[in-house]
MIFI-989035 format. One record per atom (N, C-alpha, C): atom name; z, y, x. Coordinates in steps of 0.2 Angstrom, whole numbers. Atoms other than C-alpha are relative to their C-alpha. Layout:
REM MIFI-989035
 tormar    pz    py    px
     CA     Z     Y     X
...
//
This chain:
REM MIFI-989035
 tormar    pz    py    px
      N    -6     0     4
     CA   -89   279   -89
      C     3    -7     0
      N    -4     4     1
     CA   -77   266   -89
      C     6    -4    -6
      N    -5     2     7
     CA   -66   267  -104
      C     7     1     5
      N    -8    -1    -1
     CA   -50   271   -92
      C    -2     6     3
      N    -1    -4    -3
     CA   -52   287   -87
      C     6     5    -2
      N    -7    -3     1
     CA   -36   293   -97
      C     4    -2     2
      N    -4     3    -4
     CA   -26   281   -88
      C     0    -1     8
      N     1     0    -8
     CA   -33   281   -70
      C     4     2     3
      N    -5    -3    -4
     CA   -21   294   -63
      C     4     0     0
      N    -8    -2     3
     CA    -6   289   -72
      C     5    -4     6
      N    -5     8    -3
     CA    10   279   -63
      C     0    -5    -5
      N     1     6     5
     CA    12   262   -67
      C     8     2    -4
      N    -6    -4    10
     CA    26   264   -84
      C     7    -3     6
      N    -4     3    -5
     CA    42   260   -73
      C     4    -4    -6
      N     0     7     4
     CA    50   243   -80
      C     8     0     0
      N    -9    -2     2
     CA    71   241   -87
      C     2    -5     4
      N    -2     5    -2
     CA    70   224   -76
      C    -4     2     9
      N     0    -1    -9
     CA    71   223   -56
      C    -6    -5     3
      N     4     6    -2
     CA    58   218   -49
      C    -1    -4     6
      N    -1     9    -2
     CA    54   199   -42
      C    -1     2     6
      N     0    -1    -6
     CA    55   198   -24
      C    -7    -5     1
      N     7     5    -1
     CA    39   190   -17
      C     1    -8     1
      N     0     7    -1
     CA    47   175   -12
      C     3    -5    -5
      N    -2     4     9
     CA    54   172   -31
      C    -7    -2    -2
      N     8     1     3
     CA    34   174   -35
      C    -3    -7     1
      N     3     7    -2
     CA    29   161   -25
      C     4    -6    -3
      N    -2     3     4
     CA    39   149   -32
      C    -1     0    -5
      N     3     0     7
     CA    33   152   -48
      C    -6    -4    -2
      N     5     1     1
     CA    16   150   -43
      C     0    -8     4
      N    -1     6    -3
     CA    22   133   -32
      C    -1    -8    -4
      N     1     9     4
     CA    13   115   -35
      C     8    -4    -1
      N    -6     3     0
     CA    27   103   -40
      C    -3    -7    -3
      N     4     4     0
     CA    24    84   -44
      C     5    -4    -8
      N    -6     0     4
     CA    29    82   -62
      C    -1    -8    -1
      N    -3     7    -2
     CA    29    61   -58
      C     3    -3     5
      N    -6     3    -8
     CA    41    60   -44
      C    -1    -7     0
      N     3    10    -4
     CA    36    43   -34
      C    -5    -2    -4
      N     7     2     2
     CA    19    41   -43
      C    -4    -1     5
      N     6     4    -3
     CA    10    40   -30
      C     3    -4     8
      N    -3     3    -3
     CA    23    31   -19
      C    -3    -7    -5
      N     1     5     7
     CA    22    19   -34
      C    -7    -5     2
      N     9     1    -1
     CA     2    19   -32
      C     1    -3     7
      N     1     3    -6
     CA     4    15   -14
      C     3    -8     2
      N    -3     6    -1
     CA    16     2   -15
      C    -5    -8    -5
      N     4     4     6
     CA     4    -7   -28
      C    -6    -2     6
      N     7     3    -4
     CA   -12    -8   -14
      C     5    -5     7
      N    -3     3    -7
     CA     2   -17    -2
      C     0   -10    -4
      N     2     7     1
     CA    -3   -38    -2
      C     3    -2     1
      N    -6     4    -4
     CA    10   -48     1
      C    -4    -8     3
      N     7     5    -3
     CA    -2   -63    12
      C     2    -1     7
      N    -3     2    -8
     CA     3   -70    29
      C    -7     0     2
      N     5    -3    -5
     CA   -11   -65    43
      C    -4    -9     0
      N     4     5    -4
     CA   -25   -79    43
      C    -7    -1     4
      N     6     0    -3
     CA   -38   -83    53
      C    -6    -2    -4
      N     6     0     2
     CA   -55   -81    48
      C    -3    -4     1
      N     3     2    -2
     CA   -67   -94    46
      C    -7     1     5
      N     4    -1    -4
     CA   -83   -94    59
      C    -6     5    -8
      N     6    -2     7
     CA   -95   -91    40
      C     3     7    -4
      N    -2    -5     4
     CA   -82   -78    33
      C    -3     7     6
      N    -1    -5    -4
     CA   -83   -68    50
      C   -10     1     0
      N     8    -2    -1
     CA  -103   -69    51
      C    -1     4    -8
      N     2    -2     8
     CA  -103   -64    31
      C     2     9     1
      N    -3    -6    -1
     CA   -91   -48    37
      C    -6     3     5
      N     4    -6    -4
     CA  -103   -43    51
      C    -9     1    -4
      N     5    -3     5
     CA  -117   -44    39
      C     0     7    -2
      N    -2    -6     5
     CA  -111   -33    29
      C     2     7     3
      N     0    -6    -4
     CA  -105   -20    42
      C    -7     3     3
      N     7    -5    -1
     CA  -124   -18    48
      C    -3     1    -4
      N     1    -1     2
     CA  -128   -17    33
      C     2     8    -3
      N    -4    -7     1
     CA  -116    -1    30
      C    -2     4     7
      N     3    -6    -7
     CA  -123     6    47
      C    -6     2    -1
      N     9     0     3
     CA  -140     5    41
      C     1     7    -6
      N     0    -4     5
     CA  -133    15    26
      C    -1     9     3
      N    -2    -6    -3
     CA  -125    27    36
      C    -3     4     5
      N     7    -4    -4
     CA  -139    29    47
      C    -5     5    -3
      N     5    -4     6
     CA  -150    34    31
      C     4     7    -1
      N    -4    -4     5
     CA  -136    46    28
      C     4    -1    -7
      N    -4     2     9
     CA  -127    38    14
      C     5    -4     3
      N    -7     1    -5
     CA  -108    36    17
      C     0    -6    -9
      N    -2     1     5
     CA  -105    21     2
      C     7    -1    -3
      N    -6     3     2
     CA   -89    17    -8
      C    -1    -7     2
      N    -2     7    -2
     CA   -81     0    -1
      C     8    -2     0
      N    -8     1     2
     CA   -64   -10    -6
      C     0    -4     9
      N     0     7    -6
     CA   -58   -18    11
      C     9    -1    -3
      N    -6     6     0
     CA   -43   -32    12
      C     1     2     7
      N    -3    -1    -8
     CA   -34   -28    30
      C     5     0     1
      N    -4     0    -4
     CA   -21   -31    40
      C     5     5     4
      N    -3    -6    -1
     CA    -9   -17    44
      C     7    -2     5
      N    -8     2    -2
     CA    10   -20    56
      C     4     5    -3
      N    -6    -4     6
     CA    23   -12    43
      C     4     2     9
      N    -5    -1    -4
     CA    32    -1    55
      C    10    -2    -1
      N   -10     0     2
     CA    52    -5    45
      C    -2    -6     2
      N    -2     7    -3
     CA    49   -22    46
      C    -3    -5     4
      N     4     2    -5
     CA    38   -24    61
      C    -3    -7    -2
      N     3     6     2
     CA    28   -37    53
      C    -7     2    -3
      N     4    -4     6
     CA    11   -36    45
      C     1    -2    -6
      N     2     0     8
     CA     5   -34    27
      C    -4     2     3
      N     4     1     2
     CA    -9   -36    20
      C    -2     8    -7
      N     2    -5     3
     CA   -17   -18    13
      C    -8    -1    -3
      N     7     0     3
     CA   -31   -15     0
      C    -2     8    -2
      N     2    -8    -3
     CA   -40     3     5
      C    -7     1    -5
      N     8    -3     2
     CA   -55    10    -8
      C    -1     6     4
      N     1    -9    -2
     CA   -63    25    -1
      C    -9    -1     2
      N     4    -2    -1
     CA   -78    32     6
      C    -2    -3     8
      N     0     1    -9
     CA   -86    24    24
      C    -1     6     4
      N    -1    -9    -4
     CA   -86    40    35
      C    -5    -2     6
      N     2     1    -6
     CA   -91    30    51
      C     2    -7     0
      N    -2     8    -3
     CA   -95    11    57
      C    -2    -1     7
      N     3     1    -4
     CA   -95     9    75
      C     1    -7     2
      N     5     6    -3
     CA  -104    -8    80
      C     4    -3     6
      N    -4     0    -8
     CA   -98    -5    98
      C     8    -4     1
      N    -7    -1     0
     CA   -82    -1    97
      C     5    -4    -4
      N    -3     6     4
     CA   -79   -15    83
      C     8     6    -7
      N    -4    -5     7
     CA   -70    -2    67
      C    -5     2    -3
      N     5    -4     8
     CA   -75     5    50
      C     7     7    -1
      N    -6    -4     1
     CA   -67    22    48
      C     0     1    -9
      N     3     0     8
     CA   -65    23    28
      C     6     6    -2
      N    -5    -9    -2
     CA   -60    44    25
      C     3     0     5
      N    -5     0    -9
     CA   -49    45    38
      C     6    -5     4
      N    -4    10    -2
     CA   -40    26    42
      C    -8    -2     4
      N     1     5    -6
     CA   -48    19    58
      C     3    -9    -3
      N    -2     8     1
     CA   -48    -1    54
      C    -4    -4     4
      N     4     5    -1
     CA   -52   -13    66
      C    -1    -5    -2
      N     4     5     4
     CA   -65   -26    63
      C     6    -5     0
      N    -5     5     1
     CA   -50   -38    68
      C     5    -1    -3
      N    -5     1     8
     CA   -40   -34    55
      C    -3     0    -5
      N     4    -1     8
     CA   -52   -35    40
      C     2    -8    -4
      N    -1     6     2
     CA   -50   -48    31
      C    -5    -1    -8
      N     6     1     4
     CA   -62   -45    16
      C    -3     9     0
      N     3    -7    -1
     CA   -73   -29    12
      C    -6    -2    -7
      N     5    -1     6
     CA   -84   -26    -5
      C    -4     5     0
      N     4    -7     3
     CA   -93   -13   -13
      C    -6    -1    -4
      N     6     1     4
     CA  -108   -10   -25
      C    -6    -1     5
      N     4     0    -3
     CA  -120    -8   -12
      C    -1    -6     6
      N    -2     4    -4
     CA  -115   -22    -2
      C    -6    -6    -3
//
């Protein structure tokens, strides 16, 4: 027993109002973003204003520390959280900036000289600094 067996066989009750066409539904149920340019906002706040410079011999041995130390990690299986400072070419006004990226490291290949951090590819030759707890 279920408790509807007086209802089971019935029609549904017909309704005084016309019903919604499906593609009115969806919009109903459709994301929307109720702080327009927030996370323009957010991005424009990680953008450095820093004219490109060259790395000391001591800064660039300090980065590759810290990269085989993150491959080490990543060998263990353990992807760490890390802040990098890097250099980007702004497509509008074909110039760099300087970008500041938290995330996860996904992949650091040695070789190849890049740290992928979620899904941003950054060569080692744009870094310009790099943290994290586990560093």
């Amino acid at each position: 027993m279920t408790g509807y067996e007086d209802i089971i066989d019935k029609d549904r009750p017909v309704s005084k109002r016309a019903r919604m066409s499906v593609a009115d539904r969806a919009k109903i149920f459709s994301p929307f973003s109720a702080l327009k340019g927030f996370e323009e906002a957010i991005e424009k706040k990680n953008i450095i204003i820093q004219q490109r410079t060259e790395l000391s011999e001591e800064k660039k041995e300090e980065l590759d520390i810290r990269f085989n130390k993150i491959a080490k990690l990543i060998n263990k299986g353990e992807h760490p959280i890390v802040t990098v400072v890097y250099y980007k070419n702004d497509k509008e006004t074909k110039e760099d900036i300087c970008l500041k990226k938290t995330g996860m490291v996904a992949k650091v290949n040695i070789e190849a000289r890049y740290i992928q951090i979620v899904n941003e590819k950054i060569s080692f030759e744009d870094l310009y600094s790099i943290s994290g707890e586990m560093l």
